[in-house]
N, C-alpha and C positions, 0 to 999 in steps of 0.2 A: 135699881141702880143705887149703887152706894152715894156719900154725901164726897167722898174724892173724886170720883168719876164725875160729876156732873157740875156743870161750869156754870159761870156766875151771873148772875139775870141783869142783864140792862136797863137801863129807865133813859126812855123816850124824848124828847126837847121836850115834851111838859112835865117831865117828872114822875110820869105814869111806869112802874113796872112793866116790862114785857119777858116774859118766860124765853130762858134758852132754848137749845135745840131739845127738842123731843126723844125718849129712847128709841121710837121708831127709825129718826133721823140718825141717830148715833150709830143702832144695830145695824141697821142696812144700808143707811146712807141716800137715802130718801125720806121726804119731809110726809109727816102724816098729815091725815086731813085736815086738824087740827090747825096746823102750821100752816096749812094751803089757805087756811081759812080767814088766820091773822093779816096774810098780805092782801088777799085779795079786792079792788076796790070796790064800793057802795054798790047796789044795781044803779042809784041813783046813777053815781057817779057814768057810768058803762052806758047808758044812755047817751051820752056827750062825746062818744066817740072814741079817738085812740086813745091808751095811759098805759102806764110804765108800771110793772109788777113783777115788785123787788123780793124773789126769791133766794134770798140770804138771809141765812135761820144761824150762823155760827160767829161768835164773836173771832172777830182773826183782824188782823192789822191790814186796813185796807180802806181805801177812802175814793179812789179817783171818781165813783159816781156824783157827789157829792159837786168837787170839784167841776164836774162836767154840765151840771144844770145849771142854765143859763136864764130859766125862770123862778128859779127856787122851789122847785118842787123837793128836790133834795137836800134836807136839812143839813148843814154842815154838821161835822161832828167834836164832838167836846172831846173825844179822846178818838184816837186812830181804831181802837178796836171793838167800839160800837157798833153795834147793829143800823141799816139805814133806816130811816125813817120819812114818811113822803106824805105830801100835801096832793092829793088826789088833783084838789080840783084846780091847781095852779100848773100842773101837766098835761103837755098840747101833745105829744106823743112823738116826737121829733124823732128819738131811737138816739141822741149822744149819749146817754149813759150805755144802753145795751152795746156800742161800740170800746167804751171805755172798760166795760168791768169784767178784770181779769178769771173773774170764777166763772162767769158766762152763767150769772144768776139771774138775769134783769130781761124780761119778755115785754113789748108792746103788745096790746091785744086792742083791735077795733072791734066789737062783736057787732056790729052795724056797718062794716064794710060795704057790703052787698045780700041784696032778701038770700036767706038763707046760707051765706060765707062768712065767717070772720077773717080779718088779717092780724097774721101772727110776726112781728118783726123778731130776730132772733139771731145773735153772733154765731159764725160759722167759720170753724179755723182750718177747712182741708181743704188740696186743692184735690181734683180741677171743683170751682167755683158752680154751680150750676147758671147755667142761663136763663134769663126769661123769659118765659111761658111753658118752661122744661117742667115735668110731672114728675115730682120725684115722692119719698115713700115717709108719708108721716111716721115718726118715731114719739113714743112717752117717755116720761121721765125716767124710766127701768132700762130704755133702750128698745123696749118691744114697740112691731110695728103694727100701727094701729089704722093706717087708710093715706090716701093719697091724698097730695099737695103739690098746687100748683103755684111755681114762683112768679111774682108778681113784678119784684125787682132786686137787683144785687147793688148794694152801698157798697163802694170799696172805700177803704178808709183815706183821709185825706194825713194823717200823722201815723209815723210806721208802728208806732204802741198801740192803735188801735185796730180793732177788729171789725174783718168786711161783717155787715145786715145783711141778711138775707131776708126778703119779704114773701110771707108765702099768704097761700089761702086756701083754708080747711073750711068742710062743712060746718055749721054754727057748732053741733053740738058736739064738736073736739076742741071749738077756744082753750078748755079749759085741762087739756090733754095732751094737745099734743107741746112736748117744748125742742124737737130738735129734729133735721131730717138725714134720712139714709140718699147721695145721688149715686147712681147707676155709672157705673164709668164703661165706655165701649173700649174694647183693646185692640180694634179693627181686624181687618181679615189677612 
């Protein structure tokens, strides 16, 4: 990747560089492991339950998460087209930012939901809405589908800029896979 193509690195509220998006990310438009690596929180941290896992790897102009933490998990930003940055363990897992952010970057994960389930909160812009306790078809981040999921519960937004939560529950070992679902629509008889 030449030195034009490739954008310019951020540094973090303590002043720490953090690398742009990845060629992976660039090429295909999915984040390498690498990238999956940098957001992802502590095990410590994942032990304690739900938290917010800010999958926004591209400097662009955009802030409302930010904005939307009410506990300061999300650092405000110094300039609009920084990257976010989050304080793990000051985040209760609430899902206003995953209602708020328009790239529909920002996943809840509980991996202690229940023995053997995680709950995955996650923005869903189509309708019909699935219902709860509806089985609908875990998708990854490529759009492939990777196992079923069972809704848990549907957020609809209480402001019309925000976006309905959809709350699901995948076996443990898709937490970290699955980020979006396929519903089944019936077209009656």
């Amino acid at each position: 990747m030449s030195a034009e193509t490739r954008r310019p690195e951020d540094r973090g509220p303590s002043g720490a560089r953090r690398p742009g998006p990845s060629e992976a990310l660039i090429r295909t438009g999915l984040p390498s492991a690498e990238d999956l690596e940098r957001v992802r929180p502590s095990a410590e941290r994942l032990t304690h339950g739900a938290v917010a896992v800010l999958e926004c790897f591209q400097r662009i102009p955009c802030d409302p998460c930010a904005s939307s933490c009410h506990h300061g998990a999300i650092a405000a930003f110094a300039d609009i087209n920084d990257l976010p940055s989050m304080d793990a363990e000051r985040c209760n897992g609430c899902g206003l930012c995953v209602a708020r952010c328009p790239g529909l970057a920002i996943f809840i994960v509980d991996e202690h939901h229940a023995p053997g389930e995680a709950l995955i909160k996650l923005a869903y812009e189509f309708l019909p809405l699935p219902a709860r306790d509806q089985v609908v078809t875990a998708l990854d981040r490529a759009g492939r589908e990777v196992g079923q999921a069972r809704v848990v519960r549907v957020q609809r937004p209480k402001e019309k800029t925000d976006t309905p939560v959809v709350w699901i529950t995948v076996p443990k070992d898709l937490a970290w896979t699955v980020r979006h679902i396929k519903v089944e629509v019936s077209h009656g008889a």
